[in-house]
Structure formats: C-alpha cells, structure tokens
NUDO-154995 format. One record per residue (C-alpha): residue in one letter; z negated, x, y. Coordinates in steps of 0.05 Angstrom, whole numbers, padded with zeros to 5 digits, always signed. Layout:
% NUDO-154995
AZXY ...
% end
This chain:
% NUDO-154995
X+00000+00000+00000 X+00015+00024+00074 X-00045+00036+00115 X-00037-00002+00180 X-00068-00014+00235 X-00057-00031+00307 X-00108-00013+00370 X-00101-00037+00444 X-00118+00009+00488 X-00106-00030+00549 X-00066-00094+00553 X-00109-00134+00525 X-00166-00185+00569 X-00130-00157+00630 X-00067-00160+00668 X-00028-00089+00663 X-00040-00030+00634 X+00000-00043+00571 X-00016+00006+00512 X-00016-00005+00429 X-00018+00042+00384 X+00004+00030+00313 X-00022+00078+00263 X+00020+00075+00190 X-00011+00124+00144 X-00011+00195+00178 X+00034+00173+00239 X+00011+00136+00302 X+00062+00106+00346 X+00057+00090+00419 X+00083+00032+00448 X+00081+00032+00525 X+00050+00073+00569 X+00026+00032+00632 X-00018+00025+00684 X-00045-00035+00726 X-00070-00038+00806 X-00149-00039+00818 X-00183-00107+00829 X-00208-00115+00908 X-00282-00090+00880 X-00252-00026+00862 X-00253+00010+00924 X-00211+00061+00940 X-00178+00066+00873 X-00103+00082+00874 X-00089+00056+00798 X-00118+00047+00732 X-00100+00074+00669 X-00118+00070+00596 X-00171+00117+00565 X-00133+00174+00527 X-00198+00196+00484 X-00170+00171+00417 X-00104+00191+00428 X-00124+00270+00445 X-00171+00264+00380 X-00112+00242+00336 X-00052+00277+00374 X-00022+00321+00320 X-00011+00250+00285 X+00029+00221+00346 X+00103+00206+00327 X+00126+00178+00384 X+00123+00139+00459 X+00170+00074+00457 X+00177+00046+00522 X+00199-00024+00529 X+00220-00018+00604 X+00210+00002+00660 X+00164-00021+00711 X+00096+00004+00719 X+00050-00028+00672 X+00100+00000+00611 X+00117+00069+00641 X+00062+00081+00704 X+00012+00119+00656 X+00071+00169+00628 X+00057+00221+00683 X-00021+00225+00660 X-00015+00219+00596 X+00044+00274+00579 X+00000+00324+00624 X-00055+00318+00554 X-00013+00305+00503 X+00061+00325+00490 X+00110+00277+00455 X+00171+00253+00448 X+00191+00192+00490 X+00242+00130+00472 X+00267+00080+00523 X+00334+00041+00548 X+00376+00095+00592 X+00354+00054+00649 X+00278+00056+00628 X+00290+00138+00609 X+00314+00149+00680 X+00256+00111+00718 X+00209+00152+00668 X+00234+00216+00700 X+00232+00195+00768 X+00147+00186+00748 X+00144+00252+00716 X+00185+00290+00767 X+00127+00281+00816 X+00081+00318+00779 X+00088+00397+00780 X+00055+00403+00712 X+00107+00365+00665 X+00162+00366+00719 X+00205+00409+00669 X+00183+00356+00600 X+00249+00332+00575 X+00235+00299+00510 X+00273+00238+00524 X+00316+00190+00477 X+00354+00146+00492 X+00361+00086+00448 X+00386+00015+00456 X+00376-00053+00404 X+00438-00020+00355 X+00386+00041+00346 X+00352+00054+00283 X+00303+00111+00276 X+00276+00137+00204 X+00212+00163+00216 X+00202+00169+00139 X+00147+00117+00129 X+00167+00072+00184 X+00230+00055+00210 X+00244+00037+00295 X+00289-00012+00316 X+00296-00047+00381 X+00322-00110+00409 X+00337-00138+00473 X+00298-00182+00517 X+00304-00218+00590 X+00260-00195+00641 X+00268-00181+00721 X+00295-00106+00705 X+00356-00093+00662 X+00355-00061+00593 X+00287-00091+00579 X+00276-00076+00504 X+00221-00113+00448 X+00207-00053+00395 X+00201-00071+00309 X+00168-00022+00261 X+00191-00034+00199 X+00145-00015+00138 X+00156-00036+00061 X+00111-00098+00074 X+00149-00121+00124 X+00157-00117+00204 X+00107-00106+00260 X+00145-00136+00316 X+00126-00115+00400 X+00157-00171+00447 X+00144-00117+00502 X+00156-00172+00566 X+00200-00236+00556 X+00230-00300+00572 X+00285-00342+00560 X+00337-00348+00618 X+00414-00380+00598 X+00429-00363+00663 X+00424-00294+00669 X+00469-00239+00685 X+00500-00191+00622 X+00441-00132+00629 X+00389-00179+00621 X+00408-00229+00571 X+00378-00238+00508 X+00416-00227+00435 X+00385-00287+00397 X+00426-00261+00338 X+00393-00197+00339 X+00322-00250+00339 X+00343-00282+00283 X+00360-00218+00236 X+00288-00187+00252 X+00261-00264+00235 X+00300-00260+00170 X+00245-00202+00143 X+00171-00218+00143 X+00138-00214+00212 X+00065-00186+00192 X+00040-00186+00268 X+00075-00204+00328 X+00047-00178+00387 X+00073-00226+00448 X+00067-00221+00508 X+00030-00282+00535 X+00028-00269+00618 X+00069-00327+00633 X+00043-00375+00582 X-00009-00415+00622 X+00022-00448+00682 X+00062-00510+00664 X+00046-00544+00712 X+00116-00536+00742 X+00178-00512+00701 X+00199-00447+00714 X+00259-00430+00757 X+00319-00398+00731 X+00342-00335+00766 X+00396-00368+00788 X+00351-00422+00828 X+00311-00350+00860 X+00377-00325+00876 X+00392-00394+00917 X+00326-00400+00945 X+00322-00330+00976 X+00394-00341+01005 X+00378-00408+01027 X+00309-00363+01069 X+00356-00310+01098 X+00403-00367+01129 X+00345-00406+01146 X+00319-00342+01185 X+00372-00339+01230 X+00370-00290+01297 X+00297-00262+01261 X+00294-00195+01237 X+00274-00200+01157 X+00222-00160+01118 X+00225-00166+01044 X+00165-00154+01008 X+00188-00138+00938 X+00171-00092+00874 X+00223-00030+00875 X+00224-00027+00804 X+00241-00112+00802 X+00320-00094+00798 X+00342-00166+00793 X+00299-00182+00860 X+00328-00119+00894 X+00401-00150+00874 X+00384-00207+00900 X+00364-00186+00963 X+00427-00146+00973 X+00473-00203+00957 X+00432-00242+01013 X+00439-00196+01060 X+00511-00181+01048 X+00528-00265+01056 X+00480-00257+01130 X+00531-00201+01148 X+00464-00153+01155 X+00443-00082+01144 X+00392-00066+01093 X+00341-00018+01098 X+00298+00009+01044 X+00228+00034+01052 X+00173+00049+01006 X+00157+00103+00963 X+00204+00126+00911 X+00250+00063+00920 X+00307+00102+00946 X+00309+00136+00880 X+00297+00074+00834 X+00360+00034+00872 X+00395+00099+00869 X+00387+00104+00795 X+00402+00031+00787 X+00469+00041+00827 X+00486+00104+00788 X+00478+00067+00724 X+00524+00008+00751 X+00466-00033+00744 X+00463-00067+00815 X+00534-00092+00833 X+00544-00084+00919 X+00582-00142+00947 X+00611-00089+01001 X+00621-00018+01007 X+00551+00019+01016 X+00555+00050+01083 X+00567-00014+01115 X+00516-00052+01067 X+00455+00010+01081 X+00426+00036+01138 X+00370+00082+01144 X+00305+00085+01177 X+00329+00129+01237 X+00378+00074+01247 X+00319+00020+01256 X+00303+00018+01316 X+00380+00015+01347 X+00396-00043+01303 X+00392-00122+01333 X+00341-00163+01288 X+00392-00212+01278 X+00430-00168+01229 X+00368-00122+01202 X+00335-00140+01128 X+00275-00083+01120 X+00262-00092+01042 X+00190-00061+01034 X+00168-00037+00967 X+00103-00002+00984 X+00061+00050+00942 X+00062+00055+00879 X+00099-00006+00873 X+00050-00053+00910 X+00089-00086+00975 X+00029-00127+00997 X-00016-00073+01013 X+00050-00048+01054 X+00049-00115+01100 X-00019-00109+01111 X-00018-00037+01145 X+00042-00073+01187 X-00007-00131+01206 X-00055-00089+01227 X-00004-00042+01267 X-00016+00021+01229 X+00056+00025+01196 X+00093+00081+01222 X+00162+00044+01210 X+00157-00027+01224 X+00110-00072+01282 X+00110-00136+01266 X+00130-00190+01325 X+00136-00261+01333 X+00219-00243+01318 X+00197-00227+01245 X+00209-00266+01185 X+00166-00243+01130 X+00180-00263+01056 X+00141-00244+01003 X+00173-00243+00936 X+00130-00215+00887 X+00076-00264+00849 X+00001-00226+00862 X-00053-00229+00800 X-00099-00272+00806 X-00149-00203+00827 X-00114-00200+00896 X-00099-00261+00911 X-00152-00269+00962 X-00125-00203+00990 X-00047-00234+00999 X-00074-00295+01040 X-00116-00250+01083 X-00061-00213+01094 X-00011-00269+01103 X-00060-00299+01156 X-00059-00228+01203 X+00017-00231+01198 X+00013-00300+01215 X-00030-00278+01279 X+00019-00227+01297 X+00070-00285+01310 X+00116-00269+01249 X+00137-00331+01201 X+00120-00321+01138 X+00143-00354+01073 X+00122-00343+01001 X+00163-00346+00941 X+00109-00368+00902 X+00087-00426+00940 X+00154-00460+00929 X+00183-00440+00859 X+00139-00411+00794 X+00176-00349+00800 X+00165-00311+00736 X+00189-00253+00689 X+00153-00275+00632 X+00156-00333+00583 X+00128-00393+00593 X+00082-00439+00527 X+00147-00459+00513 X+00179-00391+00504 X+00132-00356+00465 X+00136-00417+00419 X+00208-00398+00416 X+00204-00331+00395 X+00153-00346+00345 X+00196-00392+00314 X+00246-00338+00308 X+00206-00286+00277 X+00155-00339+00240 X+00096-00282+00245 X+00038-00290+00202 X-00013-00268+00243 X-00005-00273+00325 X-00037-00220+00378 X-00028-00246+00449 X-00016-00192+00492 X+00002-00169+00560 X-00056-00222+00599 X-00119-00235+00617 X-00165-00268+00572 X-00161-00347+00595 X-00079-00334+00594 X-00091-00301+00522 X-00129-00373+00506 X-00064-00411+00532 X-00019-00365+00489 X-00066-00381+00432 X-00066-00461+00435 X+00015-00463+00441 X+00018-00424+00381 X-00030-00466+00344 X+00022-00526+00364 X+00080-00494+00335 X+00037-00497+00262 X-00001-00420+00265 X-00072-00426+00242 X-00134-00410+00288 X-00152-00349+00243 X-00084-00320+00238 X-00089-00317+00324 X-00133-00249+00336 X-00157-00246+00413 X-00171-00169+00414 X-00204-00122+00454 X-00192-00061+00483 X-00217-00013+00413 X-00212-00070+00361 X-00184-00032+00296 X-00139-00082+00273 X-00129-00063+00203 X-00074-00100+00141 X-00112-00110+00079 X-00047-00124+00035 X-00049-00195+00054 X-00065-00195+00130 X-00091-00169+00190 X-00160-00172+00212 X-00206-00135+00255 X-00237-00088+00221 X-00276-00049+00271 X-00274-00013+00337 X-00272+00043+00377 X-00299+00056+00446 X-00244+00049+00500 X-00264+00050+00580 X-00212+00050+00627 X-00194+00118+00680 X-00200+00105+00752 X-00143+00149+00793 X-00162+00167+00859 X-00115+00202+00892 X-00081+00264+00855 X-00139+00278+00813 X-00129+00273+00736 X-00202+00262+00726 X-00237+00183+00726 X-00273+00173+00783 X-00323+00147+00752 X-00365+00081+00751 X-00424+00115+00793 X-00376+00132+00850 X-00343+00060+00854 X-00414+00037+00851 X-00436+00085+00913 X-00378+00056+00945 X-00390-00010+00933 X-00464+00003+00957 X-00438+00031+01028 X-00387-00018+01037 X-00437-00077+01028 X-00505-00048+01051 X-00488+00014+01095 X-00528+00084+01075 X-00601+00102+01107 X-00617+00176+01119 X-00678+00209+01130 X-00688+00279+01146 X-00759+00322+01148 X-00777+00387+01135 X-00828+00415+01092 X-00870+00481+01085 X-00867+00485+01010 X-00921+00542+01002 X-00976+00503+01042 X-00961+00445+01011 X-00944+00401+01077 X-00892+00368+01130 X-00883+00408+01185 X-00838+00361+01226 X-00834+00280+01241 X-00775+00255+01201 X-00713+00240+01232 X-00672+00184+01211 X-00614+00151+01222 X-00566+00099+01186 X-00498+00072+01186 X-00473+00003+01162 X-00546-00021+01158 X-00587-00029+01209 X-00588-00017+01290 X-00634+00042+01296 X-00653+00019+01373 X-00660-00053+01347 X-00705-00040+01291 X-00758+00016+01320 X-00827-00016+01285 X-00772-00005+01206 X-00758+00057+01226 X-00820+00080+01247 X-00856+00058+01182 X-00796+00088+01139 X-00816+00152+01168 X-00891+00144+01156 X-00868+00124+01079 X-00828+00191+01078 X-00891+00236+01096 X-00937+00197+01044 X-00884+00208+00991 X-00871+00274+01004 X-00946+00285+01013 X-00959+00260+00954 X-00907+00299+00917 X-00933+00358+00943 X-01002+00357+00927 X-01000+00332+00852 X-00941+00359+00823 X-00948+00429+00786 X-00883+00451+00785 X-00838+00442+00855 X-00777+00391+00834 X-00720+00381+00891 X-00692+00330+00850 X-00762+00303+00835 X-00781+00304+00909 X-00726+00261+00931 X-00719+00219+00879 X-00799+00196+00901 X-00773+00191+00968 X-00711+00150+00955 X-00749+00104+00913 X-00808+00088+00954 X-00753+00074+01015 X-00706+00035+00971 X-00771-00016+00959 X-00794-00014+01025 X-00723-00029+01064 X-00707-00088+01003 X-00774-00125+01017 X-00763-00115+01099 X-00690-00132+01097 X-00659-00158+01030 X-00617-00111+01027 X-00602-00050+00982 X-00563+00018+01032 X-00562+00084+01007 X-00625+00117+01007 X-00606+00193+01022 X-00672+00235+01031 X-00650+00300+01062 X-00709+00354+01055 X-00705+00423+01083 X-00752+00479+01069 X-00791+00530+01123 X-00842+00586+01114 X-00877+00593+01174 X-00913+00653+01150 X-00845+00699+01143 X-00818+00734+01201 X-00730+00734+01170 X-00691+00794+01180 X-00636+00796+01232 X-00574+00834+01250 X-00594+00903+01269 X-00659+00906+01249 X-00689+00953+01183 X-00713+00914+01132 X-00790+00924+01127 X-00771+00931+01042 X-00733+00973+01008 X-00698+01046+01030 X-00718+01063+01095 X-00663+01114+01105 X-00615+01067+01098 X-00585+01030+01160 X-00543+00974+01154 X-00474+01003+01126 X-00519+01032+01064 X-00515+01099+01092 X-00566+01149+01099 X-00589+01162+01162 X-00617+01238+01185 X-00686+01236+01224 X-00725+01188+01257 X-00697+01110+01257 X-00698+01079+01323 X-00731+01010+01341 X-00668+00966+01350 X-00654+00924+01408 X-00688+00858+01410 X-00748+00877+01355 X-00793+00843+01404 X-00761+00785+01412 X-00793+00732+01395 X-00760+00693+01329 X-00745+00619+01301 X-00782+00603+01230 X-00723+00615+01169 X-00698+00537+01143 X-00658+00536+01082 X-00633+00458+01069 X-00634+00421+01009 X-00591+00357+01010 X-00553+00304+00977 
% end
C-alpha cells in the first residue's frame, strides 16, 4: 500500500497563504507556494507566510513545487521559501514568468533557475507518483488544477476555479480533460471553497464585468479615472485597457512591479491591445501634461494591494497622484472580509477629498472563484470520496461543506483541517491522523526572520495605550536612589494634565527600587526593572484603565569614584606609561585641568 498523506500548511481556516504538501512514501510534493496580507491587528506587517519548519526537517524528501498560477497567494511565498530550501519548480509559462519576476528581487536566489514549464497535456513520472495538470478559469490566464496519480487512485488540487461559458480562449476550462481525471478514482479532492458562500446574488460573468466597467469609464466622462486593481488580475488589467481604448484615453500604470507583470503578459500575447501601444500608454512623467478627460491611472499598489495605495492618495502622501473633486475613483478588487473596515475608511477620505467613487463590489458579486454551485460541479466530475475544502476561511469552509453534503457526500467523508493536521490514507480513506505544529511568519520589511508575536503585541500595546517611561538613577554600592525620577509618556497620558499620577508613579519607582535594593542578594538589572514595571503597570491600570508600556529606565553612579579623563595618568597600573603606551623618561607632569573639579561616572542600563 502507498503511504499517503496530505498536510496544510497554510490555506486552510484563512483566506491566502495557500500551501499542501502531499507526502507519497519517501517523496513530498508541494503544491503552491503563497502568501496572504496581514489582518488590520497586525500592525506594521508587510505579508504573511506559511511556517517552513517541516519542510526544512524533511527537505532532502522534497520532489517538487507545482504552482497552480500565479497571483500571490499561489506564488508570493516562492522568494522566502527557495532562499531555505532549493527545489525544482513547475507552473504554466505564464505562472513560471511571474515566479521569476518574485525571485528576481531577491539577491540571494536571483540566479535559481529550476523552472518547468508544463501545461494540462504534461505528464511527469516521478516513479511512485505520477503529475498531471489540467486547466481551470480564474481572473489570470493559464490557471492550472494539479492530479497526483498513485496506484490507488488520484489525489486531485482544484488550485482556484469557476465555471465561466463566457470566457476568453486562455482562461477557459477543458471539461473533457475533467471528465478523463473523473474517469479514475478521486481519493481526495482538495477544492477550493473561497467563493462558495455568497448566493445571495448570482455571480457575474466576465463578460457582464467587462460591460459594467465600460459602462463606469463612459459614465465618468471629463473626470480623470483611477483604477484600483490587482496587477497580477490579468483579465481586470484587459479589461481596463479595452475601456480606456473605447474612451479614446491614455493609460498609465503605477504600482510596484506591475510594469513588469503587463509586460510579461504582453510578451506572452496574453493581453490583446485594441491600438498600437504608444498611443494606448503613457508614462508617469507624462502625468501631469495630460487633460483628465483622456487620463485612466490604473493603480496596483504594493505587493499587490491597491487599497492601501488610495489611501496614501486620500491622505495626500502619494508622490504621483492628489486626488480632486475631478477624480473618479473605482475600485475593482473584492477586499477579505479582514480589511473591509479599512476599504470603507478609506473610501470615505476619498469621498472627503471631493473624488466620486464607485465600487465594483457593491453592484456585481465579482468573483474568481466558484460559487456552491460550482464546486458541486466539479465534484460531480471527479466523484471524490473524501472532500478537503480549501483556499477559505473557516465559516466559507462550512458553506463548501453543506453544498457538498447536497450533491450526496457524507458528513465524515468532508475533513475541515487545520493548519498541521496529518491527513493520512488507511487503504480505504483519509482521516486525520495527527498533527504537527504549524504557526505562521510575519514579514516585516526585508527581513527573512518572523517578527514575532511579542513585537506585534508591543505594537499593539503602543498603538492602543501609548508607552510610560520613567527614568532614575541609582548608587548601586550604597544601596540607594540618588536622583528624583523623571518621567515622561507618549500616547497615554498629558504629563501637565496629570501631575498628582505622575508624582505618585515616581514615589512607586523609589519604593520599588528601594525595595529591590535592600533585599535582594545578588544585583539583577532584569530583576530590578521587571519590579519596577510591574508595580507601575498595577498602579497606572487601577488609576486609569488602561495598560501603556511600562519602560523603567535605570542608570547606575558611584559617587565614591573620581573616573579617569583624557590626559590624565591613571592612578593604577604603569606609571611610566602616558597615554600612547609609551614609556616616558623622568618625572610625569601634573596635566592640565587635574584640579578641576569632576561630574560622578553614569553608565545606563535601559530597555
């Protein structure tokens, strides 16, 4: 029997961050690679990414990284992961080429080129397993599910779906290709369920979005237009173009790396222009010399993430684009549910600003994955025998799970996993088995290394409660403060507002201190402040409800020691010696300034 079994790393009770890996016997292959954006708590995170720890332990086992396309929550985690762990990668030629623009922008793996290129007539013979591939619809071209093929039967990855008659030729589905895999037994499907639980309303077509947002440029008429759009979201960046091609407009592109991605689209014949590109493109120089009438700015933002673009423009800090009351802003991308409160925030300072604004969501369910009714589609293709809904949060996950259960799949065949659940085939099924730990890595800036929970924490602390320092200074031989403490704080209180708190904080830091220093037998920094931060932390809680950052700041003097200075012969040591170490012939001479009366030495020891 073939030892199987499948662990999420990410992708699972969460929206993003897409990452399985399938062990079979000795080989464990990766499917997807992404990352997902940080929730509005997580302050000051750039991204999140899965937790490599397993995969390091078990990398001389790794086959293989199929990618099944290419936005950011398939391929975003490529450029930390291949800078641990070297191995080969598999994608579309589309997917391949966005993977390289990631990688390119890290120094480390900048010369990796391990790449295949494979499309749904690829078969791969890994030995044990075999790798096939199969086409599916989503808002970027070549969009690929992935099938591992074992003598049991198939383990099938939907990677991200729906159904769509009407789209164009690189994004259509081969439901011939969906019908051969369903021909073989399906032994887990794992789906992706991100679209599966709003029915409220049907879900548009691509060719009702590609009305509606030429039916908004018209409507915008003599306005300059800002698009706010994924750059990896091909079909949204097409149509875009064809809009402003119909207006008779000029498009410019900003955002990082979205020059390179419609580049690479364009190379690859992948976006079709409507008119030749120098009189379809202009660039940022040009901005400012064009009439709003016949200017479309299509902003992609960081990283992929648009809104947190139109929000630096709101609030005037955008070195490209002020908005005005002349601006049409239309927002095209669907936020998660985690920054949704952040999108109307920011929709309401553009709406200050004068601009209109207009939201695709508001109007049409705009969506590139598959609805209930979809996913009960594909499993009636493949018919799998047991069901792991992917790709979602957990109450979408729950959705996923009751429109399988009405196409006939039974309640324990449906496994709602985890991020670590072993997932492991018995013979007859799979069932979770056990479990690994599995955090997630918080990127902050450049650095490869997590942030950490303590920092976002701290963070979270200051933004909400402000910090509260007190500084004193101690004479640690005698045992006693030698100065008033001086404090100060930010974000919490208003020092001149608040003279009876801060004049008891400071009598709380001398008892503690005080304390500290006449019972302890062996001197403790840490232990010192620690006392300090603790007795404050109480005290400022019961005065004000609230919790800031305690940050004791102690320094140290010994009044009885007379330091050294510049020039002077140490009263220790080699007398012969002046200050270059050399010896000296004769008498020394008193230097300059002996007399001089002289400040107590301080060393500090802080936070």
């Amino acid at each position: 029997m073939t030892d199987l079994n499948i662990l999420p790393l990410g992708g699972v009770r969460e929206n993003g961050k897409n990452m399985y890996a399938v062990s079979v016997n000795d080989e464990i292959f990766i499917l997807d690679a992404g990352l997902k954006y940080p929730d509005t708590e997580q302050l000051g995170i750039d991204v999140v990414i899965p937790d490599f720890e397993y995969l390091l332990k078990n990398q001389d086992k790794i086959a293989g990284i199929f990618l099944s396309h290419g936005h950011s929550d398939a391929i975003g985690a490529l450029p930390y992961l291949l800078q641990q762990i070297q191995a080969p990668i598999f994608g579309s030629k589309l997917t391949i080429e966005l993977a390289k623009i990631a990688i390119n922008d890290e120094k480390a793996i900048k010369d990796f080129d391990d790449f295949h290129v494979v499309n749904e007539k690829t078969e791969i013979d890994f030995g044990d397993v075999k790798v096939s591939f199969f086409n599916t619809t989503h808002t970027i071209p070549e969009a690929l599910g992935i099938v591992l093929t074992v003598d049991e039967g198939q383990i099938v990855y939907s990677g991200h779906f729906k159904f769509d008659q009407t789209v164009e030729a690189a994004y259509q589905t081969n439901y011939q290709r969906l019908a051969e895999i369903g021909q073989k037994p399906v032994l887990a499907l794992l789906a992706d369920a991100a679209g599966t639980e709003e029915n409220i309303k049907p879900q548009a077509s691509e060719r009702q979005i590609h009305s509606y947002i030429q039916e908004a440029f018209e409507e915008a008429k003599g306005k300059r237009i800002i698009v706010a759009a994924v750059a990896s979201n091909i079909q949204r960046v097409q149509q875009v173009i064809d809009a402003t091609a119909k207006t008779k407009r000029r498009l410019v592109i900003t955002g990082h790396d979205a020059d390179k991605i419609v580049k690479t689209a364009l190379d690859l014949e992948l976006i079709n222009l409507p008119m030749p590109k120098d009189e379809l493109f202009a660039s940022v120089k040009e901005l400012d010399d064009m009439p709003d009438s016949q200017t479309v700015v299509l902003e992609t933002g960081k990283l992929g993430e648009p809104v947190k673009a139109l929000h630096k423009m709101a609030k005037g800090e955008d070195p490209v684009v002020n908005i005005g009351s002349n601006d049409f802003v239309f927002i095209t991308t669907n936020p998660s549910f985690a920054v949704e409160s952040y999108v109307a925030q920011t929709r309401n300072m553009l709406f200050k600003k004068g601009a209109n604004v207009k939201q695709i969501s508001t109007d049409l369910r705009s969506s590139g994955h598959g609805s209930s009714s979809d996913l009960q589609l594909l499993m009636n293709f493949f018919k799998p025998e047991v069901l792991l809904p992917v790709s979602a949060e957990f109450r979408v996950m729950v959705s996923a799970k009751q429109a399988a259960e009405e196409v006939g799949l039974a309640e324990d065949k449906i496994i709602m996993a985890k991020r670590g659940d072993i997932i492991s085939y018995d013979g007859q099924t799979f069932e979770k088995t056990d479990a690994v730990q599995v955090a997630e890595t918080m990127i902050d800036g450049d650095s490869l290394k997590d942030i950490g929970n303590v920092v976002l924490r701290d963070r979270r602390i200051l933004s909400e409660d402000g910090v509260f320092v007190t500084v004193v200074t101690i004479d640690r031989k005698k045992r006693k403060v030698v100065s008033k403490p001086k404090m100060t704080s930010r974000g919490f209180v208003y020092v001149k507002a608040n003279r009876d708190l801060m004049k008891e904080a400071g009598k709380l830091t001398i008892e503690s201190i005080e304390d500290y220093l006449k019972n302890a037998k062996a001197f403790d920094w840490n232990e010192l402040k620690n006392g300090v931060r603790e007795k404050l932390s109480r005290f400022l809680f019961n005065e004000t409800r609230r919790r800031p950052m305690v940050m004791p700041v102690v320094m140290e003097v010994n009044q009885n020691r007379r330091p050294h200075h510049k020039g002077e012969p140490e009263k220790k040591g080699n007398k012969n010696h002046n200050k270059k170490g050399q010896k000296q012939q004769g008498k020394n001479k008193k230097p300059k300034g002996q007399n001089k009366k002289q400040e107590p030495a301080k060393k500090q020891s802080a936070e």
